[in-house]
N, C-alpha and C positions, 0 to 999 in steps of 0.2 A: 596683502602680501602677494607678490607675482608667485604664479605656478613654475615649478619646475619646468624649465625646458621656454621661457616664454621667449627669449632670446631669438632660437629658432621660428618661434610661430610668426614673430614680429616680421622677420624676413619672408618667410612666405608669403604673408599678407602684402606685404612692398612689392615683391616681386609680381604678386598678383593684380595689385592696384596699377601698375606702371607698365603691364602688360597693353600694347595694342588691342590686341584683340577681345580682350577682358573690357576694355574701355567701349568697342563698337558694341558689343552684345547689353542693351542697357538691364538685360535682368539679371546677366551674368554679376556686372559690377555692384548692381544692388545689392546681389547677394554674397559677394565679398563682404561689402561695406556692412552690411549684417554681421558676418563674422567677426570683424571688429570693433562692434559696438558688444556682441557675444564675449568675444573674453574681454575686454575693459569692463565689463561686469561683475565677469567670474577674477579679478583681480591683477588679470594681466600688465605690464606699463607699455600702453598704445601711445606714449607720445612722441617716439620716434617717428609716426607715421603721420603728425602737424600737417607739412609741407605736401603731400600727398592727397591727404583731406579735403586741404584749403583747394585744391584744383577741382575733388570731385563735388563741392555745392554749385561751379556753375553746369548745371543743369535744368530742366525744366518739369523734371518728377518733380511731383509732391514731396512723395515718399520717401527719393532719396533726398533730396535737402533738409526734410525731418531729422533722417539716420545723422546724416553728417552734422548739422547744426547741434546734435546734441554734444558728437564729441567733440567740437571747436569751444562748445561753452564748459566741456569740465577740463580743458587741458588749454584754455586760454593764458592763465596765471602764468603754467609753467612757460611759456612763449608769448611774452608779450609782444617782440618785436615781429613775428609771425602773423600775429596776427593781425598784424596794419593789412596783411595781404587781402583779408578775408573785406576789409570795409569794404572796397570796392563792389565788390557782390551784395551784398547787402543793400545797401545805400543804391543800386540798380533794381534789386529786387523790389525795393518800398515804390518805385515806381509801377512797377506790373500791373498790366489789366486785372487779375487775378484778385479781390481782394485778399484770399486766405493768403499768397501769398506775401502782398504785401504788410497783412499784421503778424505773420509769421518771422519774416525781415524784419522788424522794429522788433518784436519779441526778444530775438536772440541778441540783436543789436543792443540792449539795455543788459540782456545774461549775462555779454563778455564780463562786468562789471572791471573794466579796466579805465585808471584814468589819463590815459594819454590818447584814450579814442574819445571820450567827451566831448571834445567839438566839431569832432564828425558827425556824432547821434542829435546833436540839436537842431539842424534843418530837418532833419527825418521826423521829428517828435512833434515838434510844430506845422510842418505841415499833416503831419496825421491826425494832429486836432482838427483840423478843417476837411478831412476827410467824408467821402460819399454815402461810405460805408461804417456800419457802426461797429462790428470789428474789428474795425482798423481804431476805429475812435478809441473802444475798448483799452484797446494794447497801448495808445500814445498816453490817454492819460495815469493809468500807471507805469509808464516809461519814466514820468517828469520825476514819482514818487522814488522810483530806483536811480535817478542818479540826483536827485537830491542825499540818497542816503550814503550814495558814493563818494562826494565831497558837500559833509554837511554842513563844512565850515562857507562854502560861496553861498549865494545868496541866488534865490530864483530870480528871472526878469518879472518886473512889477507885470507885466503887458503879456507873461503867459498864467499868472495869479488870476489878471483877468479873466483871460481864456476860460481859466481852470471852471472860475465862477459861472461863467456863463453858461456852462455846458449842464450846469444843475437843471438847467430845464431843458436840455437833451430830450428829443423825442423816447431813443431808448433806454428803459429804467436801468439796466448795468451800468450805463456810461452816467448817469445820475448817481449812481453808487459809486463807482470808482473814483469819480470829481470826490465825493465826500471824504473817502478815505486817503485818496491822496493830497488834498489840502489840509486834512490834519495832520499829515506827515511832514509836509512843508511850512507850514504855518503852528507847529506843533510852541517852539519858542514865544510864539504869540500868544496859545490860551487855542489855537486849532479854527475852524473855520467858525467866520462869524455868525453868528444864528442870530435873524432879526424878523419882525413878525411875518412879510412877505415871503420870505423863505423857508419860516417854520409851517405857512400854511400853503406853498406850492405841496413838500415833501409831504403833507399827512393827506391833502389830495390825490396823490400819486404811489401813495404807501402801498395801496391792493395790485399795485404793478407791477413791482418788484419781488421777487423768490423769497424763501425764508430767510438764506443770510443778508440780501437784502434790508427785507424789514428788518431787521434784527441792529444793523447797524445805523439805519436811521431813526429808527427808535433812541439807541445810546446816545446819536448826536444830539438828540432834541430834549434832552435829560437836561442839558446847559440853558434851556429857555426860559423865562420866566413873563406868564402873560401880566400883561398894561390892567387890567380890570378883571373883576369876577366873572362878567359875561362873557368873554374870550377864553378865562380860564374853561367854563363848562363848555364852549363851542368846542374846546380842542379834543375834550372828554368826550361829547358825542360823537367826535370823528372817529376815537380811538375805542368805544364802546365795542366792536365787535371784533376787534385784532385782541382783546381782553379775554373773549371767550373761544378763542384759536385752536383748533384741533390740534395744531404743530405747536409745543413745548417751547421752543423757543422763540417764536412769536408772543407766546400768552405772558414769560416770563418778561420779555424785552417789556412787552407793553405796560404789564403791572411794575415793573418798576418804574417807568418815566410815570404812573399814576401817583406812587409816592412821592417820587418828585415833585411833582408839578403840585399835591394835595399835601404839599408838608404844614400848611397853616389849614388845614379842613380834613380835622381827626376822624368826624362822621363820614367824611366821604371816602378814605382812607379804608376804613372799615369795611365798609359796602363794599369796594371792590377787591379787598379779602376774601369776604363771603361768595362773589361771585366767578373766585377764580376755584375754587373747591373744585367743581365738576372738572375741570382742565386737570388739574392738581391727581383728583383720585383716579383718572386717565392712565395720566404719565406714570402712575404707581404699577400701572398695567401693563407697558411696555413691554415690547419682545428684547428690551437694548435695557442689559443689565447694568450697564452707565444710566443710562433716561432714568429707572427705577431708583437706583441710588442717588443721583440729583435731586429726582423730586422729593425723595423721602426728607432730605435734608434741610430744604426749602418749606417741608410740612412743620418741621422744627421750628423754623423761625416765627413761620405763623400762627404756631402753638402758643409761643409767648405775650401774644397781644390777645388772642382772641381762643383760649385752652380749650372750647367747646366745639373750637370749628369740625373736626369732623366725630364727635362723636359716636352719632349715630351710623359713622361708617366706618367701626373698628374693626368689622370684618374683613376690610380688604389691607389689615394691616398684619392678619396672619401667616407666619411664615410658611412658603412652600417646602417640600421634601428637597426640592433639585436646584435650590437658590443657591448661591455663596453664600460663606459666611459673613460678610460686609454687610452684604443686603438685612440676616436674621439678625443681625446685631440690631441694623439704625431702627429696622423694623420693632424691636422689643422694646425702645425707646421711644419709640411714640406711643405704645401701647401703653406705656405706665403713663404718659400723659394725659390719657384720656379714660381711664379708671375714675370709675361712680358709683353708687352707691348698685345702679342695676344691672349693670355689666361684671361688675369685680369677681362672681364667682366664673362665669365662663372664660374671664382672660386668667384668671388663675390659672384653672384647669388647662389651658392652653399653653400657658409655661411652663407647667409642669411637665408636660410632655416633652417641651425645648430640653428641659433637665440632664435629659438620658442622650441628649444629641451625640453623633459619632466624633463631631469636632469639640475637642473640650474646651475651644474656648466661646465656643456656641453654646456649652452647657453653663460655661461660667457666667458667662452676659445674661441667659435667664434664670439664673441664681442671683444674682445680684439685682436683676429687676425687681423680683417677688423681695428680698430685701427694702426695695425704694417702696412698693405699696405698703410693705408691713407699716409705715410709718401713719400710714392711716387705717390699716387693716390687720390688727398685728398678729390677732389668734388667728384669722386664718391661716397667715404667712407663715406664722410659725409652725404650726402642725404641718404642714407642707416640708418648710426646712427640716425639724426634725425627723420626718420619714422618710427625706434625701441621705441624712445619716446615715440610716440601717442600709444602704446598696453598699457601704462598702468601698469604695471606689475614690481613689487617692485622690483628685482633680474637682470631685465632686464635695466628698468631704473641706478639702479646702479650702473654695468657694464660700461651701456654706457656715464654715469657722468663721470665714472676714466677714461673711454679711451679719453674722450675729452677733459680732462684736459692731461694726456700724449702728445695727440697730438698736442693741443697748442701751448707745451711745445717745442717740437721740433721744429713744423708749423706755425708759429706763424700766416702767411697769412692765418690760417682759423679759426681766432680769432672773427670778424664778426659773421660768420654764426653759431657758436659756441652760440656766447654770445643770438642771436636771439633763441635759439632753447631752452634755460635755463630758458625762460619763462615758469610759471606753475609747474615746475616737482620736487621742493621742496615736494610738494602735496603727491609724489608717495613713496621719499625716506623713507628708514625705516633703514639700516643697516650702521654703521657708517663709514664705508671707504667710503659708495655715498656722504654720506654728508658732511664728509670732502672735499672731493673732489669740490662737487659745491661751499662749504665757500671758499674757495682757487679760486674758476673762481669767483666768484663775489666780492673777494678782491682784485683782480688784473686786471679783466675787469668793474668794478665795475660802471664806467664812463660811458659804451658801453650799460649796461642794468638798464634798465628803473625802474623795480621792487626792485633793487638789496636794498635799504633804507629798504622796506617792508619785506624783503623776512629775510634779516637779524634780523628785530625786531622781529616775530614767532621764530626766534631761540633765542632770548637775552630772552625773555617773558618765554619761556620755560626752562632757563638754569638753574634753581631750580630741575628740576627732567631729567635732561639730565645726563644718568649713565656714557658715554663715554669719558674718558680724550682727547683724541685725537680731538673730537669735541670740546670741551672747549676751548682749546689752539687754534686752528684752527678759530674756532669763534673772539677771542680776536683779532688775527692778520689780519683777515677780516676784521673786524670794524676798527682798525686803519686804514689799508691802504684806505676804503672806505671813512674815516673820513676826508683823506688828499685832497680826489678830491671831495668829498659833504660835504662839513660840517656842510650847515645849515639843513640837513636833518637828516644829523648822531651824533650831537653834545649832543642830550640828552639821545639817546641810548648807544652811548659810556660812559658818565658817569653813565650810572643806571648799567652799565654793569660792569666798572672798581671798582664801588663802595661794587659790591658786590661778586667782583672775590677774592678784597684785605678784606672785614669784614667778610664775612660770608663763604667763599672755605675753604671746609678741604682738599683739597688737597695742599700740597706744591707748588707742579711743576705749576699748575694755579695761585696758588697766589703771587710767584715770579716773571711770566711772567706779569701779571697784575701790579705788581711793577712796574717792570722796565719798560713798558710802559708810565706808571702814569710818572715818575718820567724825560724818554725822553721826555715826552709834555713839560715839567717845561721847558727845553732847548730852544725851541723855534719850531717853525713849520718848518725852514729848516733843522734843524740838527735831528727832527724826520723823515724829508723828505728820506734826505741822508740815514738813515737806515732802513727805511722799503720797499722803493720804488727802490727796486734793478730792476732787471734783469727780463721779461717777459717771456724769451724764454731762452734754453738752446745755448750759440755761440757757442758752439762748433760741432753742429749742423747746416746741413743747408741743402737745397732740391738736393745737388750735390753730396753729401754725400754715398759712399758705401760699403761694408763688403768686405775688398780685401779677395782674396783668399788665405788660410794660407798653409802654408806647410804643406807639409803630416807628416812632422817630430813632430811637434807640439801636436800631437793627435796618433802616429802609436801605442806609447805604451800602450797604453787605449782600441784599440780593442781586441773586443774577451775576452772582462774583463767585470764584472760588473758594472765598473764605468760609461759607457754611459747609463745605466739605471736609474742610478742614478741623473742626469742631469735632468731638467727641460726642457731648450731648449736651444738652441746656445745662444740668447738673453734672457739673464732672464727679466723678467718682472716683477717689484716691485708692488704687492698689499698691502703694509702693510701700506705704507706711505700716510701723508695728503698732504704732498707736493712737489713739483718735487725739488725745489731748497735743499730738503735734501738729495738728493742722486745726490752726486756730482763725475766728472771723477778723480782719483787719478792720475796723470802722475808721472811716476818713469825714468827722463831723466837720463842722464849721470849723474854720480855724477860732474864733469869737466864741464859742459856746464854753468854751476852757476859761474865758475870763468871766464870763457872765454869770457859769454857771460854778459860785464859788461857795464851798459850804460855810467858810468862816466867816463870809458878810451874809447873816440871813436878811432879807428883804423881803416886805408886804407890798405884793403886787397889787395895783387897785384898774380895775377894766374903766377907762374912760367911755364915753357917751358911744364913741363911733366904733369900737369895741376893740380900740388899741389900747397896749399895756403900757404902760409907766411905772418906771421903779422907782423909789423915791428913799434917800437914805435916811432921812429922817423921819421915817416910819419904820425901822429897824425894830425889831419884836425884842429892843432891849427889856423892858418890860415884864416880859412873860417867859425870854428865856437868858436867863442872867448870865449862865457859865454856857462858854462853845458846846457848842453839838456836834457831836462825830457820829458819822457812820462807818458801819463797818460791814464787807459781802461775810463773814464768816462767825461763825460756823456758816456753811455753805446749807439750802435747801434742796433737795433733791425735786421734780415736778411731783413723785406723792407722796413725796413729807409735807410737801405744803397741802396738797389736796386733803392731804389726813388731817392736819390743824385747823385746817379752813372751814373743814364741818365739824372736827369738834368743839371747837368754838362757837360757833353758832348753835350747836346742842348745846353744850355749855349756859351760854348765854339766854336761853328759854329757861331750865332748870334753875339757875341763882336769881332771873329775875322774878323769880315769884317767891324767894327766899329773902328778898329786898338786899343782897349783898353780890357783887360780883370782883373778880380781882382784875379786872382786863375791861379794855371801853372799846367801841364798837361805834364808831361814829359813820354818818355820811354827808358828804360838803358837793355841793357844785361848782365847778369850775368852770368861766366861760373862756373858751379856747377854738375858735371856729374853726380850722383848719387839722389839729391834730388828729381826727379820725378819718384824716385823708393821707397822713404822715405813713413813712416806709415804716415797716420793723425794724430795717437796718439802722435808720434816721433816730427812732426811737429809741433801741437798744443803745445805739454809742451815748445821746444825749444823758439817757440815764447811769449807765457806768462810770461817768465822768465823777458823779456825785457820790457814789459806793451806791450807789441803788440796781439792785437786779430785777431783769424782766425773765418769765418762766413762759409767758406763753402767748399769741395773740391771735387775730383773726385777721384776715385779711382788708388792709383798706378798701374803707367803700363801700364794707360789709355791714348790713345791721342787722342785729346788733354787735356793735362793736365791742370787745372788752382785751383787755390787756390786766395780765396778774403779775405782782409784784412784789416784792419782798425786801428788807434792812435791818441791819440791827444797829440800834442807837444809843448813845452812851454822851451822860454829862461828864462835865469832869470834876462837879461834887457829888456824881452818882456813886457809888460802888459798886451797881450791878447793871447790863445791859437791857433791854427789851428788845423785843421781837416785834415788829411792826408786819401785819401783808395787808397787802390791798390790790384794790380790783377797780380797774377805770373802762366805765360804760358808758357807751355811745348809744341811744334807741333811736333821736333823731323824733323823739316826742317831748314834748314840754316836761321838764321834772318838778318832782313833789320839792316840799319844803324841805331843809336839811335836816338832819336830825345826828343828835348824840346821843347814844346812850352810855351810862357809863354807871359805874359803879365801885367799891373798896369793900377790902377783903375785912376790914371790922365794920362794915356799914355805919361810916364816920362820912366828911366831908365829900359831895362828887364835884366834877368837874366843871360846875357853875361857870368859871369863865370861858373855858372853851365851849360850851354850849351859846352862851348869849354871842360870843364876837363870830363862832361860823356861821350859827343861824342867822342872822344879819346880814353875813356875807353871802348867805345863800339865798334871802329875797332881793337881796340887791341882783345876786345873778340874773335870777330868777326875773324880775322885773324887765334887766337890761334887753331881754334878749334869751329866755331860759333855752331857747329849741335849739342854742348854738353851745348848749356849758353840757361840760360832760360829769354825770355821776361820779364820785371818788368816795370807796367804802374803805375804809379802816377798820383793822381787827390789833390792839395790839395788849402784848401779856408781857412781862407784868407791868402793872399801870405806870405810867409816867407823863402826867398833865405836860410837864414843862417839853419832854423832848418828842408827844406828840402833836404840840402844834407849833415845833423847830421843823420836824421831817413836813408838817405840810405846807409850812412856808415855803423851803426848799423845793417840793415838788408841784405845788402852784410856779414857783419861778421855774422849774424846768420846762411845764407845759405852755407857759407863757411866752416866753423864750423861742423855742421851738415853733409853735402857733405865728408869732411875727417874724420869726425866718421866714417861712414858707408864704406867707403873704406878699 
């Protein structure tokens, strides 16, 4: 916006510029002409003074032609017919012994960006491609790139394309750089300038010639190549072997990316030049350029994902400094939980502990939430940790550490206890409503376990008249019901003063409909509100054996060296928004084919052919053995140490009755051969089984040995009367397995399971024979006995792992 009074100034400037004498004195006018480039600065409108300009570039100063060429190029727009005056100058100046000022001339000449001068600037552009001087060269070949962008719809002449090309072997490496970038500008509709082997091995000859931005962008162009043979590919990698290990950040990134590139079929070698970009990597962590710092941090993220150990042993330089931003201590604490071990984990503890108390609270909250993400494998320490964040007191902090413990719960469920003890009191401290969702959501679900929970919930019903937060509200309702199902004679009046006025007096909708439908489940009766509120405590699909395999590098290669990893949060997003874990549920996207394959009402005997492919065959249907459908069912639901608690009572069990000659439960082990599934995701896993009603509790990482995965159903005929409980445990050792075995027995030491012993131990030398080092162990434990619907469930889960196994093949 012009200054007050610019009116005025503009006239004195005129008067000054149009002066005689002003014009003979050349430093006088320069220093006018200063003046006017001084206020078209500070905001003034110099474009009354056009015409006056235009006289003062023909001169022979540098200097002044600089001043003036700046202001004909921001007030060109405003005067275009003005500025026909100026060609003339120009278009004389590209002739000048001088070369600065002849690429100066073509510079400004491509600036006006007007297109009624375009076919004045094309003799000047072409012949400055054939110029003496490579400054001159410089400026023509991005002149071509500027007025192609001026009218992108014409078309360049074939015959300066050529040009363009030729100039790639330009003695100097700028004018080889600019040829690059301005034929992919021009040739952009084509796919960009052609990369063919001659070319991609002039520019990696020439690569140590050119500056960092430079290499940087010939690097990205050669990301399009693809070598003719193996031997070429590695020539090109020993060219590019030492721009790999680059002092300068953008160098090492530009080059490990076209590494991936070029190594996307050569996993090993991929890897290797991972490893060998670390030293660069924990460099750039070092930076004085709190951008560089946070770049590479981000970038450490990605390579975290392939290769989790890569820096390890240097998580010391991932500690946070006193005088960082908080951006930096944030990504910082995110790699740090990456790389937690078994002999590091007390020191990075201790080390976020300290983050705890940070002055920025949401530097306190990130490493609150961090020590959260460990607890998942370190949970008593993490917890004693979070519960002595409690006692400070401190509203932001308390918060924090309400959502992480409700997180980890979720996942943990064994540290459900020390949890529910430590939630005493600290309603007192909450102020912001994700803490307090969070505790309504632990004292609705541990509700049982803590003592205050009746009291703690009435301060919130008391208050829900001026409670502004929808999220509390709702969260509140669902607390009191489910508290209402395990106390009632405590919570029976609060819930009604509660429903009474969620459904008369809430202007909200979304509360007063949940409020309904509650109201309206009680009418049902107290089991069928049971059945629907009283789900799942912990997330199954979770469990303490659980771990992030390592993904391919292919997965992530196209992301480096791009803005998208800065963008990213963390490998593991972390939900802060939500009140409760059970709303953010895993999506599995199986086979679309596995829903028909994997069907419980056609059971089928899978039989392993010779070459160790499966074949289903319907006319080996176990009509036989299982007369009436078999159904499964996830519920009652298992918690991970409900199961861990059956899993060895049973097996104690099972020692004590077998020397009693009776047991009521059979215990079987079968091998399955399945070559491939102990390389299967958990994700791949988890869905294929849920399909069937089969739940997974817990697993190990692919690739891991020993491999095991636990599991759990309940099964029901439909001339049964009463269900069973079936768990079992699938191991992988990647050693030959023993023979199968059943054991079994009945609760009047009457008839055992005769035929389930002879047809799996058969089936299990046959494994065993085909091929044992590829069949995976599968133990059964199941109470109470049912010959028929236990070897329905292993039909079904032989066909799931079968299934699955020739997917992945």
């Amino acid at each position: 916006m012009p200054y007050l009074g610019g009116e005025e100034t503009v006239r004195e400037l005129r008067r000054a510029l149009s002066n005689p004498n002003v014009q003979s004195d050349q430093l006088r006018y320069r220093n006018t002409i200063l003046k006017v480039i001084r206020a078209m600065s500070q905001g003034v409108d110099m474009s009354g003074l056009f015409s006056e300009m235009v006289k003062a570039c023909a001169t022979v100063d540098v200097v002044q032609k600089k001043l003036v060429y700046v202001f004909l190029c921001s007030y060109a727009a405003l005067n275009p017919e003005l500025s026909l005056l100026v060609i003339n100058t120009l278009r004389k100046d590209c002739q000048d012994p001088n070369p600065m000022v002849r690429s100066l001339a073509l510079r400004n000449m491509t600036n006006l960006r007007l297109p009624s001068l375009v076919e004045y600037v094309e003799q000047p552009l072409a012949a400055g491609l054939r110029d003496r001087a490579a400054c001159v060269r410089r400026v023509a070949v991005l002149g071509w790139a500027k007025l192609h962008n001026l009218q992108a719809s014409s078309e360049i002449d074939a015959a300066v394309v050529n040009e363009l090309y030729s100039l790639l072997r330009d003695p100097d490496p700028v004018v080889m750089v600019n040829c690059l970038r301005a034929l992919e500008e021009i040739l952009k509709d084509e796919g960009g300038v052609a990369i063919n082997k001659p070319i991609t091995h002039h520019l990696l000859n020439r690569l140590k010639e050119c500056d960092i931005w430079g290499q940087c962008q010939v690097l990205r162009v050669l990301q399009r190549y693809r070598p003719q043979s193996e031997d070429e590919l590695f020539d090109i990698l020993s060219l590019l072997d030492a721009s790999l290990v680059s002092p300068h950040p953008p160098i090492m990134a530009a080059t490990l990316s076209l590494f991936l590139s070029l190594c996307s079929g050569q996993p090993a070698v991929s890897l290797a030049a991972l490893e060998r970009v670390r030293g660069p990597l924990l460099a750039a962590c070092g930076s004085g350029s709190r951008e560089m710092r946070f770049t590479a941090l981000c970038h450490i993220q990605l390579l975290l994902r392939s290769i989790p150990g890569l820096m390890g042993a240097h998580y010391k330089r991932f500690f946070c400094g006193y005088a960082e931003p908080a951006y930096i201590k944030q990504r910082k604490m995110q790699v740090l939980v990456e790389l937690v071990n078994d002999e590091n984990v007390a020191m990075l503890l201790d080390e976020l502990k300290g983050y705890c108390t940070d002055v920025n609270a949401e530097t306190a909250q990130a490493a609150i939430t961090a020590i959260g993400r460990i607890g998942r494998s370190y949970s008593d320490r993490c917890l004693e940790i979070l519960t002595g964040l409690l006692g400070l007191k401190q509203d932001h902090i308390t918060s924090a550490v309400v959502q992480t413990m409700r997180d980890l719960v979720w996942v943990c469920p064994q540290c459900s206890d020390t949890v529910c003890f430590a939630l005493e009191g600290c309603e007192e401290t909450l102020q912001d409503s994700q803490g307090r969702q969070a505790l309504l959501w632990l004292l609705g679900v541990y509700g049982e376990r803590v003592s205050s929970a009746p009291y703690t919930l009435e301060v919130f019903i008391d208050g829900v008249r001026s409670e502004a937060s929808l999220g509390v509200k709702m969260e509140l309702l669902t607390a009191t019901m489910r508290l209402f199902l395990c106390r009632p004679a405590e919570t029976q009046d609060m819930l009604g003063r509660l429903l009474h006025y969620c459904i008369e007096e809430e202007t909200d909708m979304c509360v007063r409909d949940q409020a309904l439908l509650y109201y309206r489940l009680l009418h049902c009766g107290i089991e069928e509100t049971r059945k629907v509120l009283q789900g799942r405590r912990s997330d199954p699909s979770l469990g303490v054996l659980i771990g992030r395999p390592a993904e391919p590098v292919s997965q992530w290669a196209r992301s480096f060296n791009t803005l998208e990893p800065l963008r990213q949060g963390s490998i593991e997003t972390e939900s802060v928004s939500r009140g409760s874990p059970e709303h953010t549920m895993f999506d599995p996207k199986p086979n679309a084919d596995l829903s028909n394959t994997l069907d419980c009402s056609r059971i089928e005997k899978v039989h392993s052919d010779g070459d160790g492919r499966c074949s289903d065959s319907s006319a080996d249907i176990l009509a036989s053995s299982v007369a009436a459908p078999l159904s499964l069912s996830l519920f009652p639901a298992l918690s991970p140490e409900e199961f861990e608690r059956l899993w060895l009572q049973q097996l104690a069990l099972h020692a004590e009755q077998e020397e009693a000659g009776k047991e009521d439960f059979v215990w079987m082990e079968e091998c399955v051969r399945c070559p491939t599934i102990p390389r299967c995701s958990p994700q791949s896993l988890q869905a294929a089984m849920q399909l069937v009603n089969i739940q997974t509790l817990a697993f190990t990482p692919p690739q891991t040995l020993p491999w095991r995965v636990y599991l759990y159903t309940h099964t029901c005929l439909d001339d049964a009367p009463h269900s069973t409980l079936i768990l079992g445990e699938l191991l992988y050792t990647g050693e030959e397995p023993q023979k199968a075995e059943v054991h079994k027995g009945s609760a009047d030491g009457g008839v055992g399971a005769e035929g389930i012993e002879d047809e799996q131990a058969r089936q299990g030398m046959e494994a065993t024979a085909d091929g044992g080092q590829e069949a995976v162990k599968v133990t059964l434990r199941q109470q109470p006995r049912d010959d028929k619907a236990l070897k329905g469930f292993l039909s079904i889960l032989t066909t799931v792992l079968h299934t699955l196994s020739s997917e992945r093949a």
